[in-house]
Structures are given as C-alpha cells and as structure tokens.
DOKENU-990770 format. One record per residue: residue in one letter; chain; residue number from 1; x, y, z of N, C-alpha, C in turn. Coordinates in steps of 0.001 Angstrom, whole numbers, m for minus. Layout:
  rest  kette   nr      nc1      nc2      nc3     cac1     cac2     cac3      cc1      cc2      cc3
     A      A  NUM        X        Y        Z        X        Y        Z        X        Y        Z
...
# end
This chain:
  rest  kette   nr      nc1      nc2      nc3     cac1     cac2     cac3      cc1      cc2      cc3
     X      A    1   200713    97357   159423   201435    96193   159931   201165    94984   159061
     X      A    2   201973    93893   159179   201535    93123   158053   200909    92038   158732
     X      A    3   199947    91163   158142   199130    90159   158152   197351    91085   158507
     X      A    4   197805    92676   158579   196556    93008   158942   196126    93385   157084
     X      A    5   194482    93044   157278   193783    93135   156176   194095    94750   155198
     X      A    6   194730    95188   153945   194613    96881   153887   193258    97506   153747
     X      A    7   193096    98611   154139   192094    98952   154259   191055    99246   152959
     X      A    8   190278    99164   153034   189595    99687   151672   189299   100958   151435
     X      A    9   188777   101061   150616   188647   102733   150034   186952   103096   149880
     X      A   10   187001   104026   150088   185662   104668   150305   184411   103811   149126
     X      A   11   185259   104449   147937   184464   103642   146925   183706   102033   147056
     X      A   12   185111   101246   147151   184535    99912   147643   183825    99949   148749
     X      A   13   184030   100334   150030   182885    99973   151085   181454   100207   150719
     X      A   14   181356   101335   149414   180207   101703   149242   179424   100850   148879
     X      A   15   179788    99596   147839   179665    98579   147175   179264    97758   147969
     X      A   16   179820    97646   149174   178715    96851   149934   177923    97278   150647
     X      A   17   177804    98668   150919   176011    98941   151312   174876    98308   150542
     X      A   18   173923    97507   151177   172673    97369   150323   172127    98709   150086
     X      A   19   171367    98907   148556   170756   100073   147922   172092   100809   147185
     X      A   20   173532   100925   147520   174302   101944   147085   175268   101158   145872
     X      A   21   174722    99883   145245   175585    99795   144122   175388   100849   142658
     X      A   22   176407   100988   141594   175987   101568   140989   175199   100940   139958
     X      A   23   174192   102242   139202   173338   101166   138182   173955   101802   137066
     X      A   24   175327   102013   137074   175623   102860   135823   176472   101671   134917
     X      A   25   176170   100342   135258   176883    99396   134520   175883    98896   133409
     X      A   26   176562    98594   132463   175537    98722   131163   174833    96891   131007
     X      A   27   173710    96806   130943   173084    95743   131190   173729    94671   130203
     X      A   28   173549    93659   131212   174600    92619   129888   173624    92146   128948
     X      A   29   172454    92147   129220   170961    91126   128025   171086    92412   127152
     X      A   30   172144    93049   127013   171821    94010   125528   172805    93199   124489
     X      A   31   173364    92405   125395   174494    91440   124563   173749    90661   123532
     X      A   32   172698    90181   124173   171132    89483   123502   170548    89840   122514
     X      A   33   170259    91346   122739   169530    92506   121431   170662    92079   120057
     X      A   34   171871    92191   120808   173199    92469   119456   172865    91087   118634
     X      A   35   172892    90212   119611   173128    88448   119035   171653    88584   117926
     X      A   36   170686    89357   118362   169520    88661   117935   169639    89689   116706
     X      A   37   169880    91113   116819   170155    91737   115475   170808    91269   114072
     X      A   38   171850    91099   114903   173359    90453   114616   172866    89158   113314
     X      A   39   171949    88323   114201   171252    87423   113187   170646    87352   112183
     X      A   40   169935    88281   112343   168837    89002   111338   169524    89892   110411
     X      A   41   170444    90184   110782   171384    91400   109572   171909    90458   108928
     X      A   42   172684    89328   109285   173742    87615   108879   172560    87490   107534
     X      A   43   170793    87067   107831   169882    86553   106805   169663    87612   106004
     X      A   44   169887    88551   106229   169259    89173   105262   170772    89786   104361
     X      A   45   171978    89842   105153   172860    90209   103623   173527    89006   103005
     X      A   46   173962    88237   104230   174434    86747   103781   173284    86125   102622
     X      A   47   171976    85939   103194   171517    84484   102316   170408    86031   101920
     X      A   48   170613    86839   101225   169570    88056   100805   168354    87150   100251
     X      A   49   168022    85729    99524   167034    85408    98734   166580    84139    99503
     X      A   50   165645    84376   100500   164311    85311   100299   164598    86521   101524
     X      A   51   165496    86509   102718   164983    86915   103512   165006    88515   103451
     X      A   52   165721    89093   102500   165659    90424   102277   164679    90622   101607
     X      A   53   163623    90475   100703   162886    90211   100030   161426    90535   100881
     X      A   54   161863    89104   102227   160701    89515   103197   160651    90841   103824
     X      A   55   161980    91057   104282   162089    92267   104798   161074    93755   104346
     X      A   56   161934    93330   103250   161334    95060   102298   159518    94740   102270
     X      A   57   159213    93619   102278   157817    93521   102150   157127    93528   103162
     X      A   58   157785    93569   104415   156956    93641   105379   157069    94837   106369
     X      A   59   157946    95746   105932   158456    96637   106601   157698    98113   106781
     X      A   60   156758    98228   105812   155374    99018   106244   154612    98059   108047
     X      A   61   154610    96763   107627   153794    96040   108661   154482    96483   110049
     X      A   62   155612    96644   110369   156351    97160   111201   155989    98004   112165
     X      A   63   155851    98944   110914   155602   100331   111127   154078   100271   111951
     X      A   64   153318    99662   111324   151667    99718   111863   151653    99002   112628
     X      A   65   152456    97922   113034   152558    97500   114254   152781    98744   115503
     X      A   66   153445    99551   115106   154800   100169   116328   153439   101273   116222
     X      A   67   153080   101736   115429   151981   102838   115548   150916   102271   116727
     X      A   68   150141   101141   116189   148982   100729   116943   149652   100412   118621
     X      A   69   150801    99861   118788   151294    99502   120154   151482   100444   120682
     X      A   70   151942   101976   120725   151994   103198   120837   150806   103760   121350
     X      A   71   150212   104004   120583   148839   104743   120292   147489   103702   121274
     X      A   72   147751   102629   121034   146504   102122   122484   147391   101985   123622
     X      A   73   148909   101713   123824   149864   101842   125281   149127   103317   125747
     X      A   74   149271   104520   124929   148741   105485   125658   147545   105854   126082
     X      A   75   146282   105410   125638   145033   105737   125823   145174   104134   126870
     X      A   76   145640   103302   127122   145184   102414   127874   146113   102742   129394
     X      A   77   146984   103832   129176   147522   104167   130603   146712   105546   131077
     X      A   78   145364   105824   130212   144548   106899   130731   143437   106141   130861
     X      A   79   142883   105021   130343   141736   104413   130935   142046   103818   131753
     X      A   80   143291   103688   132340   143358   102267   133311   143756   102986   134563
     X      A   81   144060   104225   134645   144243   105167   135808   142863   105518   136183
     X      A   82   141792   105728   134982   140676   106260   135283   139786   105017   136420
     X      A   83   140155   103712   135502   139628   102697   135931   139987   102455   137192
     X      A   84   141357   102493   137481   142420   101889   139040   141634   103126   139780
     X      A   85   141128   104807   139400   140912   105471   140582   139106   105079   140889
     X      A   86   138531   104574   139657   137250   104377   139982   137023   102982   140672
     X      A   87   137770   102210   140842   137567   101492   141761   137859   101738   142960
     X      A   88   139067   102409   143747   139088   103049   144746   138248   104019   145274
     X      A   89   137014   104304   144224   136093   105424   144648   135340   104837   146315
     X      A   90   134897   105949   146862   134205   105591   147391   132614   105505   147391
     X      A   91   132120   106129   146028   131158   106478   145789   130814   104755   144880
     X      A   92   129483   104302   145725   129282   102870   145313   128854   102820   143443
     X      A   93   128397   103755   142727   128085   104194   141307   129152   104079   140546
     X      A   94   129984   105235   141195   131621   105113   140254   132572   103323   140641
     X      A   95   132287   103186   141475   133079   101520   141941   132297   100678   141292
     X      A   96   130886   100822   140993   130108    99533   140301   130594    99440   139176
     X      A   97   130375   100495   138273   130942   101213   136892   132624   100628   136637
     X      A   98   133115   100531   137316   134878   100641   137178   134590    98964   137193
     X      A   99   133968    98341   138649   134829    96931   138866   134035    96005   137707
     X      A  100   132596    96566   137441   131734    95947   136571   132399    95871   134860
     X      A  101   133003    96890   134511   133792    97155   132932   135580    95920   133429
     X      A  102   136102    95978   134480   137298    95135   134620   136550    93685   134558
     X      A  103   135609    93503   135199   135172    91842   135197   134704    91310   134012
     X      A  104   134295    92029   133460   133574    91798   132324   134574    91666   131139
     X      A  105   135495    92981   130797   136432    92794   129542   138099    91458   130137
     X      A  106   137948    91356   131306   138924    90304   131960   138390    89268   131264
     X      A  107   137324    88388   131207   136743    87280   131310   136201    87113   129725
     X      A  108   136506    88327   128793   136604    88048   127586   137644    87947   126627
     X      A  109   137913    86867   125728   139429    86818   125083   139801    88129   124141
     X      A  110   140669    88632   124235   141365    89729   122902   140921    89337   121903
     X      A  111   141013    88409   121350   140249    87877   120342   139258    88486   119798
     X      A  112   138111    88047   120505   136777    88017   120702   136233    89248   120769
     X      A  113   137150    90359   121171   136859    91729   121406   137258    92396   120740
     X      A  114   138480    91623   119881   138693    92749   118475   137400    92135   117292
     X      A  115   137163    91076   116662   136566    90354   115856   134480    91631   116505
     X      A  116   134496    91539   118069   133160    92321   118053   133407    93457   117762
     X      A  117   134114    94652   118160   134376    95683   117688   134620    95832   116104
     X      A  118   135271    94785   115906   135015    95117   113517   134140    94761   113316
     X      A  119   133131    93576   113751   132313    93272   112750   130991    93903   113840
     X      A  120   130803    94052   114626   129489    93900   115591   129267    95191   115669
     X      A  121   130197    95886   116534   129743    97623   116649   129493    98029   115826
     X      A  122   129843    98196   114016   129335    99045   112984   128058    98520   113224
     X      A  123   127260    96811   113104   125966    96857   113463   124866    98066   114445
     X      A  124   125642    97675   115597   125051    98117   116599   124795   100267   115899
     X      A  125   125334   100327   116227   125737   101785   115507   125056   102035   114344
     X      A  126   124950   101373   113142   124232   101441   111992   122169   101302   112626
     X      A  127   122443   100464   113333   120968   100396   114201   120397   101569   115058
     X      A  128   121443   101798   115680   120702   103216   116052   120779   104437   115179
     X      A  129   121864   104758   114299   121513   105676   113108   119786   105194   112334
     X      A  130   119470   104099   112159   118050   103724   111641   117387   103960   112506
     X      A  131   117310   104100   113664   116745   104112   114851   116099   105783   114850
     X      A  132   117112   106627   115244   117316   107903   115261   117102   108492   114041
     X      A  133   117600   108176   113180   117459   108422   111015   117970   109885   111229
     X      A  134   119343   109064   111595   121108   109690   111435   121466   109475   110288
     X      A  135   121754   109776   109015   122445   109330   108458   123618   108517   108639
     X      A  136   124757   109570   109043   126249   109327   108813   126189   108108   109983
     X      A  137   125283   108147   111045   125567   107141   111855   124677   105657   111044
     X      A  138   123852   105438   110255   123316   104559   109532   124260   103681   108387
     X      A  139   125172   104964   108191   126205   104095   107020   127528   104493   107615
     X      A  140   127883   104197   108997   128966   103848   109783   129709   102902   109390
     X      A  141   130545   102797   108931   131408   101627   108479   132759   101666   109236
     X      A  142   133341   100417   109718   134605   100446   110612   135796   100642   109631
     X      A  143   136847   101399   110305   137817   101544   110549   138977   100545   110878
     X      A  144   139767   100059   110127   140339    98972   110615   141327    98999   111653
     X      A  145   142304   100094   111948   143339   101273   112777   142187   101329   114004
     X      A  146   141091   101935   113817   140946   102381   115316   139996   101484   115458
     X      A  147   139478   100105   115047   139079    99089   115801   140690    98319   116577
     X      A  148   141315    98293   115781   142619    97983   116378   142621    98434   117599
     X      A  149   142861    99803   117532   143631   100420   118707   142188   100560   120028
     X      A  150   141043   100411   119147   139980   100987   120403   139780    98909   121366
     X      A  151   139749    98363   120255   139863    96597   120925   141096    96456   121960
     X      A  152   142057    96992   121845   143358    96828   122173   143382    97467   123516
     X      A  153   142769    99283   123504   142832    99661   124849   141476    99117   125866
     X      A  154   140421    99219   125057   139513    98497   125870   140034    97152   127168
     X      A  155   140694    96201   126185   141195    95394   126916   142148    95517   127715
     X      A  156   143357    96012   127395   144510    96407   128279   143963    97748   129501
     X      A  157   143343    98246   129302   142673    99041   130149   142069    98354   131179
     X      A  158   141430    97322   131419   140765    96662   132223   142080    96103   133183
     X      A  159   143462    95564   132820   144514    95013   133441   144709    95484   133909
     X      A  160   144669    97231   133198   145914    98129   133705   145274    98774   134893
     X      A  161   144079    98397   134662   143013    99266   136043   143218    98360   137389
     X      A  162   143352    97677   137325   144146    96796   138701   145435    97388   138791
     X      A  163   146981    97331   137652   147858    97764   138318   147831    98760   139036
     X      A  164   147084   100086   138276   146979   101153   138839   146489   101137   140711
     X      A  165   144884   100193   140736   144552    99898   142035   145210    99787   142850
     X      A  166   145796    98457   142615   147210    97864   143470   148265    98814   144208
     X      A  167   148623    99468   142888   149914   100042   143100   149537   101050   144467
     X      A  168   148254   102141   144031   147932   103219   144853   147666   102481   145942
     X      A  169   147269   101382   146353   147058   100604   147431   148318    99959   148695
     X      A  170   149253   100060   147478   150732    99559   148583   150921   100702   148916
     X      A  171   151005   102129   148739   151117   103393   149566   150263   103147   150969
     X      A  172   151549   103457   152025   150665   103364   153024   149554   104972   153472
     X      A  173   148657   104323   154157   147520   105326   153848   148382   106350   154961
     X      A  174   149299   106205   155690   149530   107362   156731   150161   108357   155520
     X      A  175   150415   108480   154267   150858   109329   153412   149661   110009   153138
     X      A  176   148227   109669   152562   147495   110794   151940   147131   111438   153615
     X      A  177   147093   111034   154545   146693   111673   156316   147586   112502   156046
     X      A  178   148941   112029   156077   149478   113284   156849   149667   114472   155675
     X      A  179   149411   114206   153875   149149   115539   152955   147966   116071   153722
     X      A  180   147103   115531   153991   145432   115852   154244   145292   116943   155712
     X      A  181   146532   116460   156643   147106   117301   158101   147525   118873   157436
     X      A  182   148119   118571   156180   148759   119630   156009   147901   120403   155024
     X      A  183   146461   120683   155290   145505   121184   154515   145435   121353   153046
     X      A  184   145658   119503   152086   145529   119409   151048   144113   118747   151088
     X      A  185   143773   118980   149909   142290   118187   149825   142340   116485   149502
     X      A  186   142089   115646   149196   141518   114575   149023   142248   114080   147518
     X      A  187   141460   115374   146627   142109   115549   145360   144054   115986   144979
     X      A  188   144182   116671   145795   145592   117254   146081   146828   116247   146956
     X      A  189   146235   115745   147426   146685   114599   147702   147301   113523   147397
     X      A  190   146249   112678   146622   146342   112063   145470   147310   112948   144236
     X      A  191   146983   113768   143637   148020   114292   143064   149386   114194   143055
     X      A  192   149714   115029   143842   150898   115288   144828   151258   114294   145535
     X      A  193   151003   113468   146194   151761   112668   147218   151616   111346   146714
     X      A  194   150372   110623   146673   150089   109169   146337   150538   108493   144925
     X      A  195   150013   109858   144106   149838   109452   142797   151802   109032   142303
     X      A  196   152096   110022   142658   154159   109941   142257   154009   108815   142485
     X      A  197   154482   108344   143688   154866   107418   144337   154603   106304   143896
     X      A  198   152920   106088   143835   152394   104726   142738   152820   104310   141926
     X      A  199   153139   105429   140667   153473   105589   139684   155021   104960   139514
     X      A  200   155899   104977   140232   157040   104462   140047   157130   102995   141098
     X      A  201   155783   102144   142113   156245   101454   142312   154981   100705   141041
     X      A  202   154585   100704   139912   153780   100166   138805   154483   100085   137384
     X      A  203   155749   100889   137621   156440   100874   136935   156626    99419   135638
     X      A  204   157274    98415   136752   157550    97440   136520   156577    96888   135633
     X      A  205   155322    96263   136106   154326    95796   135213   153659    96836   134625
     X      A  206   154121    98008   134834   152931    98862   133230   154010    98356   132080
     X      A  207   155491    97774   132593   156183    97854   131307   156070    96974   130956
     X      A  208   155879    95833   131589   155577    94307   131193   154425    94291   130206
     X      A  209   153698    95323   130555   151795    94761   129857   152074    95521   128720
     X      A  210   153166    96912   128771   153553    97474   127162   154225    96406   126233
     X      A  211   155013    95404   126499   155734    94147   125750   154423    93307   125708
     X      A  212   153895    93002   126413   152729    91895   126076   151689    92793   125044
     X      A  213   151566    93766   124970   150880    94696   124377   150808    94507   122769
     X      A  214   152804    94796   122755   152889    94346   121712   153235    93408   120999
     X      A  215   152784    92083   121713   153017    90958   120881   151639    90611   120690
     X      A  216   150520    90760   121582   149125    90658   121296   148669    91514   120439
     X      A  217   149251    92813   119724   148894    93604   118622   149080    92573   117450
     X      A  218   149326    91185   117682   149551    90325   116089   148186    90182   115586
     X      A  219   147027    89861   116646   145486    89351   116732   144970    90385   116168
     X      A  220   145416    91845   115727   144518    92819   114704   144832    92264   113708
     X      A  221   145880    91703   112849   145597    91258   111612   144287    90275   111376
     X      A  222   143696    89749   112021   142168    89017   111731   141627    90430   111679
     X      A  223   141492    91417   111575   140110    92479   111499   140925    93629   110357
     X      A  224   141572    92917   109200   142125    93353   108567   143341    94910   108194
     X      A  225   143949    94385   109348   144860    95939   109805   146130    94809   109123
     X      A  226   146986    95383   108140   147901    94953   107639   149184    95025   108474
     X      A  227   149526    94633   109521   150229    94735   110880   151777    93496   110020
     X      A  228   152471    93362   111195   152842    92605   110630   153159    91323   110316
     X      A  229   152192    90531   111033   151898    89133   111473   151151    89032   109687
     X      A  230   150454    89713   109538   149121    90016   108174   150375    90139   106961
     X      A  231   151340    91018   106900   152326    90743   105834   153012    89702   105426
     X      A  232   153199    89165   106598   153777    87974   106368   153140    87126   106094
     X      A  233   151710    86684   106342   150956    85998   105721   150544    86279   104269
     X      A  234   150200    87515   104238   150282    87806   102855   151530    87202   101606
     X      A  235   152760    87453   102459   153856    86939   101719   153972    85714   101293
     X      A  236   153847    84869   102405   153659    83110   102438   152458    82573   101473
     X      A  237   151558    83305   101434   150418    83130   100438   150901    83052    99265
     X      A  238   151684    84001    98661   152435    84070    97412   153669    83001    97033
     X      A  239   154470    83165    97997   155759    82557    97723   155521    80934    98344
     X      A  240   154793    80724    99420   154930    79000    99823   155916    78762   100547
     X      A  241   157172    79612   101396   158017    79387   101902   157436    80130   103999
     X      A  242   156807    79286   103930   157002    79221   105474   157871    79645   106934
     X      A  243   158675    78419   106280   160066    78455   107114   160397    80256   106943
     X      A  244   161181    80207   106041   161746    81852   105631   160859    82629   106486
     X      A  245   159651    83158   106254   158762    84334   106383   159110    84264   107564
     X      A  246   158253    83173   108445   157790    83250   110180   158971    83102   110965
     X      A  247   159814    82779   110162   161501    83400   110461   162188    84571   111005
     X      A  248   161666    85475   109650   162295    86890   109706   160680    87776   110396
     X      A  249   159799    86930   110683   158987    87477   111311   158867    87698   113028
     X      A  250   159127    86265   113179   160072    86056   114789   161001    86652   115086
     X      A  251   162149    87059   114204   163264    87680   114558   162801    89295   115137
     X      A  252   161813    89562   114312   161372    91017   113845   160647    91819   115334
     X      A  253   159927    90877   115771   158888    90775   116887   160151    90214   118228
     X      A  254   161088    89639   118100   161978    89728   118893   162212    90465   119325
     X      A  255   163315    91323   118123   164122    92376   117916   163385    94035   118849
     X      A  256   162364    93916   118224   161339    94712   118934   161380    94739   120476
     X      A  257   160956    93541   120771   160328    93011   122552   161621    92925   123423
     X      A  258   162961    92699   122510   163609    92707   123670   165005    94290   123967
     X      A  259   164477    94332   123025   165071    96033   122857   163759    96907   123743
     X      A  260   162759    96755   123807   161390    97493   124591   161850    96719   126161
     X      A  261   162544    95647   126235   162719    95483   127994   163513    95442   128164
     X      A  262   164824    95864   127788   165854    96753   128248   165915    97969   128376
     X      A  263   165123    98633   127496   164421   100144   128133   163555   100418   129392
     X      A  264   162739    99331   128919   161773    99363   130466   162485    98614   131769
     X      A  265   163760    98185   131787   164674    97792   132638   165622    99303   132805
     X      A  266   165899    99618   131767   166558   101043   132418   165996   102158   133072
     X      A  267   164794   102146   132832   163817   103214   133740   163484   102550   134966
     X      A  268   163080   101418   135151   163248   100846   136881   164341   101116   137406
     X      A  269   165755   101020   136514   166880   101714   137286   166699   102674   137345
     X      A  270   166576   103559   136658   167120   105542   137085   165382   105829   137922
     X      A  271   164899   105012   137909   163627   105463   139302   164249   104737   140107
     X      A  272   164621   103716   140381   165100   102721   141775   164864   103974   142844
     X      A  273   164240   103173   144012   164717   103836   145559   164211   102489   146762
     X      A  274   164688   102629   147234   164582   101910   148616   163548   102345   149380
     X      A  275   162436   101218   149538   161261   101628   150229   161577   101469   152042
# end
C-alpha cells in the first residue's frame, strides 16, 4: 500500500543487528599505507639524489631491523606467557620469581638494559669463567644480534607478562570449574578452555607491544647492531644531509608500523566474537 515504509531485505536487517555487520569491507587506513608508500616511491624516483642513494644504503638496516623485531616478538610471547602464568601461580616461590623479574625489568629503561647486557654481562660472565677457570667462558665476548634480541625480550617480556595475567584473568573463573566438573585437570584446563580464549581477548595489545617493539628496536643501534636508525647515522656522518636521511628514515619506520597495524587490525577482525 502506499505511504507504508517497503520492506527490507534480509540482508539489510542484518546490518542492523549489533555483532552481525560484515568485516569483509576493506579497511580504509590502508588508504594511509598507499599515501605513505606512494611518498616514498615520489623521493626516491622523482628527486633519486640523495634519497635513492639512502635507500640502497640502508636497506641491509631494514632487514636487521625486521629480523631482530621478529625474533625477540617471539621469544618475548614465550617469556611473557611463562611470566603471566607464574604470576597466577599459586605456589608463593613461582609468584615471587615472576612478580619480582616484572618489577624490577618495568622500573628499568630499554636503554639501560640493552647498554648492561653489551657492555656488563660479558663482564659478569668473563668473572665467573676466572672464577671457575672456564676458558671459553673467560674470553666471552658479546654478540651484538643476540644482546639485541636477548635486551629486547627481557624487557618486553616483563609487559607482556601482565598482558598475559590480565587477559587469563578477565575469563570468568566459572570456565576453568566447569572444564575441572568435567574431569580435566588444572593443567588441561588451562590448555583447553582458558588459555584459547585469553589468547584472543590479548590479542589487541600483544599487537600493539609488537609495533612498539618495533620502533624501540631503534635503541640497539647504541650496542652496535647496524639496524636501521645506525645506517642512517652512518650515512649522515658521511654526506651532512640530515634533512634527506631522517627523512627516508621516518618514512621507512612508518611504512613498516603502519602496514604491521593493519594486519594486527585484520586479525582482531577474523577473531572478533561477542562476549
């Protein structure tokens, strides 16, 4: 009849259920990634002298960037689970141990903890090889890569040992009861029921602390890891052009961070669920 509203169609009503929009629409901040590429491709074929120049010279640094951010992201999402379950222990030894290593590496700067790990631990280490009259442990000499990566998870491990806490903590406890009703153990439990679940509502900030991860991987170039904050200094040392370098160096570390959170935005979508 006319003046009555036509009806809608299945599809649209769906659209207004809360929880049932689709996430299959393609994020618009990738419009962002393009603009910011887009820019960086403009300097380097448009005005090639210097910024292609920088490019090619820093493009190992890249690489050892993306290695070291990698490589401690993963050992710091196994210490920081270890850490998030040893604080939930109930055993007062394993909880001293866990909350005592988070308070302690919290309340010290990244900094400070890469600079002790290069220069301090070969001490320490060379001392007890004299101690013991170890050789190979007496003429221990650091590693510039895995002071990197061991400074890097140390610290992010301590953060990540709260998300982990947290997260297993917003599970309400009537979930590990009623696995535990259904004659799982303690351990099986956790497994199986708590652990999933955590895991996708931590989502969010494990991905956040992987982007902060890797913009704080710039602070290994002080302990001589040629990263790529360190190339570019290297470069500027030579050439005197400032502007240019920390240019195509910003772009670079952009380009990176915001292409890494539109990924870690598409996996909060295809996990999404309604609690």
């Amino acid at each position: 009849m006319e003046g009555q509203p036509k009806p809608r169609s299945s599809r649209s009503k769906l659209f207004y259920i809360p929880g049932a929009e689709s996430f299959t629409r393609m994020d618009p901040w990738w419009g962002l990634v393009v603009l910011v590429v887009g820019l960086a491709v403009t300097l380097v074929t448009v005005k090639a002298d210097p910024f292609l120049r920088i490019l090619l010279f820093v493009r190992d640094g890249v690489a050892v960037t993306a290695f070291i951010t990698v490589a401690a992201f993963m050992f710091t999402l196994v210490l920081g689970m270890i850490g998030g379950l040893g604080r939930l222990s109930q055993n007062w030894v394993i909880h001293g141990i866990a909350t005592l290593y988070v308070e302690i590496v919290r309340g010290i700067p990244l900094l400070v903890q890469l600079i002790w790990w290069y220069f301090a631990f070969p001490v320490v280490i060379q001392g007890i090889g004299r101690w013991l009259n170890f050789t190979a442990m007496a003429n221990y000499q650091s590693n510039a890569i895995f002071t990197a990566v061991t400074g890097l998870t140390i610290c992010y491990g301590a953060y990540m040992s709260e998300i982990y806490r947290a997260g297993i903590q917003s599970i309400p406890k009537g979930q590990g009861e009623a696995a535990r009703s259904l004659g799982m153990t303690h351990f099986q439990s956790m497994r199986h029921v708590v652990l999933p679940q955590a895991v996708r509502v931590v989502l969010p900030p494990v991905g956040n602390e992987f982007i902060a991860l890797l913009k704080d991987s710039c602070l290994v170039s002080v302990v001589a890891v040629a990263d790529l904050t360190r190339r570019g200094r290297e470069f500027m040392a030579v050439h005197f052009n400032p502007i240019e370098v920390w240019t195509m160096v910003a772009l670079l570390y952009l380009v990176m961070t915001l292409f890494l959170a539109r990924l870690v935005s598409w996996v909060e979508k295809k996990t999404h669920f309604e609690r």
